[in-house]
Backbone as JSON, one array per atom type, in Angstrom:
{
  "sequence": "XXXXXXXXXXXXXXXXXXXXXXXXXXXXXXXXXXXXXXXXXXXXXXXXXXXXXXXXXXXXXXXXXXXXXXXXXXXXXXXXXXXXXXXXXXXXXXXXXXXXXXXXXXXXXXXXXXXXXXXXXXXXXXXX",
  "N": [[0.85, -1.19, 0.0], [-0.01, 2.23, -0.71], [1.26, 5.31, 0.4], [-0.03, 8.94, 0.65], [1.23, 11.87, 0.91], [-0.33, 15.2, 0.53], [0.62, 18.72, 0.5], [0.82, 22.06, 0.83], [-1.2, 23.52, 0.01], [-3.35, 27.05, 0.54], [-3.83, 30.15, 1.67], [-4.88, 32.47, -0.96], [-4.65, 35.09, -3.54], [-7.28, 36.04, -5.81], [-5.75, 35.37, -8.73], [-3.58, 34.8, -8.35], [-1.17, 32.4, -7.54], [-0.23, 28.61, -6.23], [0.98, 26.12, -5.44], [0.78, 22.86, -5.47], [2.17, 19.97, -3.64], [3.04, 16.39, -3.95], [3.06, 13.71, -1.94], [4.65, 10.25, -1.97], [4.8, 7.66, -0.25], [5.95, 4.49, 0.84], [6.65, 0.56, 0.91], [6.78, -0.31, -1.79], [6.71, 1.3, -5.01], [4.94, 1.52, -7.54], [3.71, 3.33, -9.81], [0.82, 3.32, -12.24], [-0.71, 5.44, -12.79], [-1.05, 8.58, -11.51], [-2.93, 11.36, -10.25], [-4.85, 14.36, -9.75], [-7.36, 15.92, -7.73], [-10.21, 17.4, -6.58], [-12.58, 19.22, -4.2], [-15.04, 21.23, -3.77], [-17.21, 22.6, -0.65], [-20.08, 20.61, -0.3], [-20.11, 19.57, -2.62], [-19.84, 17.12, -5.47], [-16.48, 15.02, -5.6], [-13.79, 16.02, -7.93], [-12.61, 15.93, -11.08], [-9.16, 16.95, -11.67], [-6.3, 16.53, -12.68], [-3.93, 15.09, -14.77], [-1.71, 12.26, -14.43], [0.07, 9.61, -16.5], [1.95, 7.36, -15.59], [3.57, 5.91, -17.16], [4.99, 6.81, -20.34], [4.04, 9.41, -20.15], [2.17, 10.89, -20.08], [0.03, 13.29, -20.28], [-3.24, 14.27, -18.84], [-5.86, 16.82, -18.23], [-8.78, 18.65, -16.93], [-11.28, 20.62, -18.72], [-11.87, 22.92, -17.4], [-9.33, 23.82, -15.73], [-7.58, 23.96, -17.61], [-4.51, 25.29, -19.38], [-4.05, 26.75, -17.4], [-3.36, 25.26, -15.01], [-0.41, 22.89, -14.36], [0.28, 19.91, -14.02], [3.07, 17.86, -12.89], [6.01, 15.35, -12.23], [8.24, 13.96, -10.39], [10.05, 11.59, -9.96], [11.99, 10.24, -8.87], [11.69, 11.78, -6.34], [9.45, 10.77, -5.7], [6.92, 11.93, -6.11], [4.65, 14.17, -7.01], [3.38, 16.83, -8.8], [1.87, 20.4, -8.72], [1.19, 22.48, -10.51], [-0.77, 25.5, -10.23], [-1.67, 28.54, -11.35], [-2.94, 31.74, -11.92], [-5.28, 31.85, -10.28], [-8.84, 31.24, -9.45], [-11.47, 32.47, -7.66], [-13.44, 30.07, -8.09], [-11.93, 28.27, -8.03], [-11.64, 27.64, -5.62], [-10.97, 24.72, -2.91], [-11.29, 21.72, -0.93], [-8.02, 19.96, -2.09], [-7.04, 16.95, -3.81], [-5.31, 14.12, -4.19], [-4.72, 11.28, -5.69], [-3.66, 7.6, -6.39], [-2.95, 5.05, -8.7], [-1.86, 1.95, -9.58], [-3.05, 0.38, -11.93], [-3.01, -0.97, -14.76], [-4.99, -0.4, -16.76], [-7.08, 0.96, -15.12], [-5.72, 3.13, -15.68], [-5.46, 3.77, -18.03], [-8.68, 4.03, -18.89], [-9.98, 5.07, -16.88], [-9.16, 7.55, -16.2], [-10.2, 10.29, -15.16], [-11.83, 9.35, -13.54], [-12.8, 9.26, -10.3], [-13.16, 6.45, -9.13], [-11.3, 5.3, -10.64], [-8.99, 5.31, -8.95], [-6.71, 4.28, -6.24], [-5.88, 4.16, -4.12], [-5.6, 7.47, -1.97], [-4.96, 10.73, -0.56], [-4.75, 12.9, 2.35], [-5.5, 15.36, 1.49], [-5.49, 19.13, 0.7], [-6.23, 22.47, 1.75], [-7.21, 24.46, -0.6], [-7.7, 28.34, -0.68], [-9.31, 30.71, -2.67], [-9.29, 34.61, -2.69], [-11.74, 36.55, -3.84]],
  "CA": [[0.0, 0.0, 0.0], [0.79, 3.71, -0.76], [0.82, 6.75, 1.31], [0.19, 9.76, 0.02], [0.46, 13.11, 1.87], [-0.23, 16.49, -0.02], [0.89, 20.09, 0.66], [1.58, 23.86, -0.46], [-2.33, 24.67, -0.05], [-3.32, 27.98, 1.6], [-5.41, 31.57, 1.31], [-4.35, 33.28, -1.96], [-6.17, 36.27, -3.58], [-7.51, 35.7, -8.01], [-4.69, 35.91, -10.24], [-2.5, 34.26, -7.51], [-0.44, 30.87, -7.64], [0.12, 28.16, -5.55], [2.4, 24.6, -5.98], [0.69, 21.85, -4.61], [3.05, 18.48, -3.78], [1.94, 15.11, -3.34], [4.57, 12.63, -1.78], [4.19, 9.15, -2.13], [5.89, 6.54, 0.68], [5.51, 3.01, 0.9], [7.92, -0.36, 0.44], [6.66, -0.16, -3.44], [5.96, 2.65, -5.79], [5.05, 1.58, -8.98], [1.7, 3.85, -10.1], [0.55, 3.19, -13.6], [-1.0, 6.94, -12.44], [-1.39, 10.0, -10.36], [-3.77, 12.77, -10.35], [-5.4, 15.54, -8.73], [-9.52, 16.12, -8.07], [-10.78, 18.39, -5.65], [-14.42, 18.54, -3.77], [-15.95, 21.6, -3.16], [-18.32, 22.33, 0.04], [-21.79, 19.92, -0.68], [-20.25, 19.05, -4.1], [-18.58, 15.76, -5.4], [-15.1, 15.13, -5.94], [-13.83, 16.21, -9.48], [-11.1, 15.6, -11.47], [-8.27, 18.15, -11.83], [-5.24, 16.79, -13.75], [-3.33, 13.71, -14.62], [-0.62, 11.8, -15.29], [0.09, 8.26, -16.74], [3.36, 6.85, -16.0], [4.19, 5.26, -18.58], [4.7, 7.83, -21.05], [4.52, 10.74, -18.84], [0.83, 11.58, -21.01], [-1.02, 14.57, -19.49], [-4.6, 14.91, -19.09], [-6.43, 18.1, -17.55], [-10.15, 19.27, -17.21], [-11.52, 22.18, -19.24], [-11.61, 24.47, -16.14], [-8.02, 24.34, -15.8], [-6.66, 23.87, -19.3], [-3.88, 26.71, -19.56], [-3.67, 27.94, -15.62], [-2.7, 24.28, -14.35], [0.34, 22.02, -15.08], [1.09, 18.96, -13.51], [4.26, 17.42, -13.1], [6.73, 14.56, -11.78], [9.47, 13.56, -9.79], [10.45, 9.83, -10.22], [13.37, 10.11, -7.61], [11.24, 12.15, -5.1], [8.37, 10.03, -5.77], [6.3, 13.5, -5.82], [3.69, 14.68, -8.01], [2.72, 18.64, -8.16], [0.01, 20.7, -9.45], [1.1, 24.24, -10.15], [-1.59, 26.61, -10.31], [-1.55, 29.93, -11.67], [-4.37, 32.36, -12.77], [-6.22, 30.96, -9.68], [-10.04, 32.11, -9.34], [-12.47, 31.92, -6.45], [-14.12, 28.62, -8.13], [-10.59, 26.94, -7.68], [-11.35, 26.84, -4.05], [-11.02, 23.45, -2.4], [-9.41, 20.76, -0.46], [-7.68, 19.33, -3.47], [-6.52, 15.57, -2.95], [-3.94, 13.41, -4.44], [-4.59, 10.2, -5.58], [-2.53, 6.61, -7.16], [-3.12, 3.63, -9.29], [-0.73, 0.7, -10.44], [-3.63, -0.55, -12.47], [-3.17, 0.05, -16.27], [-6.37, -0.42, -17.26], [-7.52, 2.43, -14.79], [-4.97, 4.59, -15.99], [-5.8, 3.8, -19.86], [-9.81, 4.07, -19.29], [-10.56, 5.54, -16.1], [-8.13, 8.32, -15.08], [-10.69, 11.06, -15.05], [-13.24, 8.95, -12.99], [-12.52, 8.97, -9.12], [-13.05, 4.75, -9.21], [-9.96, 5.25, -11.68], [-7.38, 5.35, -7.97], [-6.95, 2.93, -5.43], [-5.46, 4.96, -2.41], [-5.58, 8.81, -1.24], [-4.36, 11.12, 0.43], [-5.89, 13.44, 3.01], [-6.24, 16.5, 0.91], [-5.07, 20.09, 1.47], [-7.04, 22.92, 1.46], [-7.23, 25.81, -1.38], [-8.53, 29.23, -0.54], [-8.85, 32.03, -3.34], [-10.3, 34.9, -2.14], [-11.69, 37.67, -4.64]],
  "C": [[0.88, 1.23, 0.0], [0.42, 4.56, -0.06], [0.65, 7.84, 0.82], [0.06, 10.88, 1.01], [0.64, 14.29, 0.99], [0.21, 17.74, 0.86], [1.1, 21.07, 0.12], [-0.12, 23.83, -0.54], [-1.83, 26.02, 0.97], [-4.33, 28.7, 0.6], [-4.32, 32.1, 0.35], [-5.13, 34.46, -2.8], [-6.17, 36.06, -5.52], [-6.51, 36.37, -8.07], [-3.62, 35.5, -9.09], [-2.2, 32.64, -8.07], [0.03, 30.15, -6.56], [0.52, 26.69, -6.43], [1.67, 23.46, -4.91], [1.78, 20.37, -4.53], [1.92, 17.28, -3.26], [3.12, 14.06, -3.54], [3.67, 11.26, -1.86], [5.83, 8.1, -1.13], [5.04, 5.05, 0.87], [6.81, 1.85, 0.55], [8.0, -0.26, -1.79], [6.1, 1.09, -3.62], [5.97, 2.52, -7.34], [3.71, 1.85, -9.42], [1.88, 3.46, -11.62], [-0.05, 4.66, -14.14], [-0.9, 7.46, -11.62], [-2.36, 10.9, -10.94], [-4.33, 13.41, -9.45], [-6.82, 15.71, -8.99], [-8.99, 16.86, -6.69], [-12.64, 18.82, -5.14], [-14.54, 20.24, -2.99], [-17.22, 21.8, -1.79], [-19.5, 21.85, -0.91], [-21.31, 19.85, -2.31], [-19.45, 17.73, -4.26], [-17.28, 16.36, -5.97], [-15.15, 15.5, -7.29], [-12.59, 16.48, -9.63], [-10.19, 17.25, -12.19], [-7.41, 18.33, -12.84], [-5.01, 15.56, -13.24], [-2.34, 12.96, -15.08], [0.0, 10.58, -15.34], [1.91, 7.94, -16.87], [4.07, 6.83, -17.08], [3.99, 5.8, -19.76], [4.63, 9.26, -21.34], [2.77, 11.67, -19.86], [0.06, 12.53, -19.81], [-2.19, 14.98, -19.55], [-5.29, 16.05, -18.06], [-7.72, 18.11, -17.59], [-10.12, 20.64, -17.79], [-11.2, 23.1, -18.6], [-10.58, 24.66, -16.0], [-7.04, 24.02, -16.98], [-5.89, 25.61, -19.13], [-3.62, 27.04, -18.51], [-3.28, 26.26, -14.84], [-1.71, 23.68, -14.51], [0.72, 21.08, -14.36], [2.2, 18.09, -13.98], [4.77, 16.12, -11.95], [8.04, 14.57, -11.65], [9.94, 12.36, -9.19], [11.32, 9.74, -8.61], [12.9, 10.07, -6.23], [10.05, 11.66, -4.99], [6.82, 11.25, -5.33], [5.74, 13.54, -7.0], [3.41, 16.04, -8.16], [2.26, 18.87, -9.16], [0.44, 22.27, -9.38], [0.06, 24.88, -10.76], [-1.15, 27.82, -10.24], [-3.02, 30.66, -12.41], [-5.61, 32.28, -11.55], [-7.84, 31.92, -9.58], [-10.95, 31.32, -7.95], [-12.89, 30.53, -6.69], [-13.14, 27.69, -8.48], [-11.24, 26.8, -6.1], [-12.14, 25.78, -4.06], [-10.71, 23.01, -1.76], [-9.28, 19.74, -1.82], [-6.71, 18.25, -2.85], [-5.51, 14.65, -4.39], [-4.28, 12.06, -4.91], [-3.65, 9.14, -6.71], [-3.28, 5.34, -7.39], [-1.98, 2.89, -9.81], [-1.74, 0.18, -11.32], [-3.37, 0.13, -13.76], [-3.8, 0.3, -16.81], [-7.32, 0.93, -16.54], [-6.79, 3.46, -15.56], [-5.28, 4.92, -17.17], [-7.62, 4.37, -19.57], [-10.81, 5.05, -17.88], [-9.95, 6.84, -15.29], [-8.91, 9.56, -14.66], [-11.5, 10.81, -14.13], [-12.14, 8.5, -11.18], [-12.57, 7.18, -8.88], [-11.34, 4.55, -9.79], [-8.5, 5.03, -10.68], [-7.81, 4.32, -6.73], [-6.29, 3.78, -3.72], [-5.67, 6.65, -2.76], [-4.94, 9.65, -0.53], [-5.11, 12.27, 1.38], [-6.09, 14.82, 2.64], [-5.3, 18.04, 1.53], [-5.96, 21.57, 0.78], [-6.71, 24.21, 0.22], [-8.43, 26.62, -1.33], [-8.12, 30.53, -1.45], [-10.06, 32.69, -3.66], [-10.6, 36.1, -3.35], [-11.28, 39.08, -4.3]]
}
């Protein structure tokens, strides 16, 4: 099993940037993915950004096409999520999650089912 712990939320004001990380510890670390969703008060989770091992392929949602970029760090077994441009309806706690399955990663990476562990989230506040 994997651990994941995120960080680098906080209060930022529109047209601000923040760097989220997302570590990954455990005896193994072999994801087939990573990505980022985020949940709104009284809304569901929803997918943020993503990225398939094998390949290093990058998928995003509309809402942050252009103001997001996620990235990797093999070594530091780290994921991050820089945000820039940010707007009030970024705020969240934005969460972290990992799959080894390839078949999630090929067909499901957008769909919260698509990860098999978590991490406990960190919050983003951007205030107008």
């Amino acid at each position: 099993q994997v651990q994941l712990v995120e960080s680098g939320g906080g209060l930022v004001q529109a047209g601000g940037s923040l760097r989220l990380s997302c570590a990954a510890s455990g005896r193994t670390f072999s994801p087939s993915a990573m990505g980022w969703f985020r949940q709104a008060p009284e809304k569901e989770r929803e997918f943020v950004a993503a990225i398939r091992w094998s390949g290093g392929s990058l998928v995003y949602a509309d809402s942050v096409k252009g103001r997001f970029t996620i990235s990797r760090d093999n070594v530091k077994r780290t994921v991050y999520l820089q945000m820039n441009s940010l707007k009030p309806e970024d705020t969240a706690v934005y969460y972290c999650g990992i799959t080894e399955s390839r078949w999630k990663a090929a067909v499901q990476i957008m769909d919260v089912m698509g990860y098999d562990d978590w991490g406990q989230g960190t919050q983003v506040t951007v205030s107008s």
